[in-house]
C-alpha positions in Angstrom: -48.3 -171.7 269.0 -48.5 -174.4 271.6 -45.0 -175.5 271.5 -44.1 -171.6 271.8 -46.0 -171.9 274.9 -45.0 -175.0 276.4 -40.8 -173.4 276.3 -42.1 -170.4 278.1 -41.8 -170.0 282.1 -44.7 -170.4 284.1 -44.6 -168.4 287.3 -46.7 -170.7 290.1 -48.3 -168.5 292.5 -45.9 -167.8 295.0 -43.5 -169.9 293.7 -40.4 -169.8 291.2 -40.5 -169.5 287.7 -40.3 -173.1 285.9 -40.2 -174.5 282.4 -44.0 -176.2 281.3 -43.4 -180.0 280.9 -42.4 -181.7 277.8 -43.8 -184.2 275.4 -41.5 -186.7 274.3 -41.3 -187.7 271.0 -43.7 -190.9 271.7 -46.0 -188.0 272.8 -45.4 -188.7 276.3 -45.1 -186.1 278.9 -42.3 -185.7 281.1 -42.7 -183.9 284.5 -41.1 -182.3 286.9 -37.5 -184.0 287.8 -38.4 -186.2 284.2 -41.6 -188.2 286.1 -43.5 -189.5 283.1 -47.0 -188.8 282.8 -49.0 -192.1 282.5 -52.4 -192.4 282.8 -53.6 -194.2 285.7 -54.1 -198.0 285.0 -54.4 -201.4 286.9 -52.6 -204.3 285.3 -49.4 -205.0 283.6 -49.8 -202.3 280.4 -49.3 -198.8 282.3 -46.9 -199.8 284.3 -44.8 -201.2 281.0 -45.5 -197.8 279.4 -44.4 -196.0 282.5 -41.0 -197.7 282.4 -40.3 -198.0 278.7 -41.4 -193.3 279.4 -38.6 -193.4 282.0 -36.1 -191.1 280.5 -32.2 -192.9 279.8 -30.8 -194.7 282.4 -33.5 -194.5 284.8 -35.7 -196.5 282.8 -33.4 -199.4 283.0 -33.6 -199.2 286.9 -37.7 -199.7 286.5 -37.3 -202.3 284.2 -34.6 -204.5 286.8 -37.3 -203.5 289.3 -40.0 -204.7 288.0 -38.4 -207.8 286.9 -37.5 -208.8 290.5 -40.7 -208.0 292.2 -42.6 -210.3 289.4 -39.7 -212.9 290.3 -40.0 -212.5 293.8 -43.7 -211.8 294.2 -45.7 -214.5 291.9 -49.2 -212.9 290.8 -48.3 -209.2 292.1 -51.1 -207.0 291.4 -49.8 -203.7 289.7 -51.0 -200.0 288.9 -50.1 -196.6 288.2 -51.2 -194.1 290.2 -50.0 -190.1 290.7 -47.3 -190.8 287.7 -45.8 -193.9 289.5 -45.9 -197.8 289.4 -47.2 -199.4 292.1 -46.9 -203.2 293.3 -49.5 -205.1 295.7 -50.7 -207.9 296.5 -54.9 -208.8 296.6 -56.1 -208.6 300.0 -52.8 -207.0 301.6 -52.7 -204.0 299.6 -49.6 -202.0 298.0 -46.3 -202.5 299.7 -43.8 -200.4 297.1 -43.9 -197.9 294.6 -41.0 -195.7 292.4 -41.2 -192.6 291.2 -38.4 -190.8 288.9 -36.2 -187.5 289.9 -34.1 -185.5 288.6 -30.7 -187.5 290.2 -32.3 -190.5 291.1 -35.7 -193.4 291.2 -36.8 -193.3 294.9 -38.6 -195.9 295.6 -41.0 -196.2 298.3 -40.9 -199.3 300.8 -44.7 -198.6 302.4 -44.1 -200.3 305.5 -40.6 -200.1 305.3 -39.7 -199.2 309.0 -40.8 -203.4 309.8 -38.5 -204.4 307.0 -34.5 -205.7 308.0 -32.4 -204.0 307.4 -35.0 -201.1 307.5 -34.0 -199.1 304.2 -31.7 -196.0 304.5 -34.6 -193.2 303.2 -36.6 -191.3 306.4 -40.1 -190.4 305.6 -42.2 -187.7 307.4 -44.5 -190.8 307.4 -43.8 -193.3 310.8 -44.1 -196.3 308.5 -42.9 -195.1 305.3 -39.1 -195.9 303.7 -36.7 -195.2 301.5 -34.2 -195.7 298.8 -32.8 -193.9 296.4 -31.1 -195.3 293.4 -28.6 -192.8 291.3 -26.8 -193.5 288.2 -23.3 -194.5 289.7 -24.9 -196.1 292.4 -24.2 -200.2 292.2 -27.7 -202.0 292.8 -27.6 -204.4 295.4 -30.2 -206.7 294.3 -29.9 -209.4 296.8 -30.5 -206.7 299.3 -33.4 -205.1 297.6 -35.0 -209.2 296.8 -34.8 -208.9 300.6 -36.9 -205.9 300.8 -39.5 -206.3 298.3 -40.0 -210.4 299.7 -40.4 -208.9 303.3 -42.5 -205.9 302.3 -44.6 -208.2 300.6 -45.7 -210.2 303.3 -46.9 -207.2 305.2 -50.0 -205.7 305.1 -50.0 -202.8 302.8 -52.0 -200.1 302.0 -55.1 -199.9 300.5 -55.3 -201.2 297.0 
């Protein structure tokens, strides 16, 4: 009966009809745009299973991510929060998070409008940045070293 339910349409008030989320067969649920749904956590552990939930490619994008932030950043503080990973560091706060779409992993530069180059993404948010990585798009890591090391250094928001 329940996974009847969960292929039905659910009509949000107001809104268009949509497909319920999806477990995955590790039991993980996939939201809208194919966000995993992770528990929040501090440490290491939810952010691992948040990447390792990503869905195909996109999870190898949060894995390279998180690689060179921990390269880049020694001792980064990280959590998951609203069903995406978020880096910091103690006493500055969070400078970056990602979050998966349909298309694309946006990640979020916090204070991103400081950084140099500031990153391409406008935010409705005066500080906020960012960029969006797609499948065929080629990852240009030096660049983004630059970003996280800079962002990093800045104070962030509140852990």
């Amino acid at each position: 009966m329940a996974s009847e339910r969960s292929r039905k349409p659910t009509k949000l008030a107001g809104g268009p009809s949509r497909t319920a989320p999806k477990a995955q067969s590790d039991g993980v649920v996939l939201l809208s745009g194919g966000n995993p749904q992770i528990a929040k956590g501090y440490g290491d552990a939810p952010v691992q299973a948040y990447i390792a939930a990503m869905p195909g490619w996109k999870s190898d994008v949060g894995r390279r991510i998180d690689e060179l932030v921990m390269r880049i950043v020694p001792g980064v503080q990280k959590a998951v929060k609203w069903n995406s990973p978020f880096y910091g560091v103690e006493d500055q706060g969070w400078f970056l998070n990602f979050h998966c779409f349909t298309k694309y992993v946006k990640v979020a530069f916090f204070r991103g409008a400081s950084l140099c180059p500031v990153p391409p993404g406008q935010s409705k948010h005066k500080e906020v940045r960012y960029l969006d990585i797609h499948e065929q798009d080629r990852f240009d890591e030096a660049q983004f070293a630059a970003w996280v090391k800079q962002a990093s250094q800045l104070p962030g928001e509140r852990m």
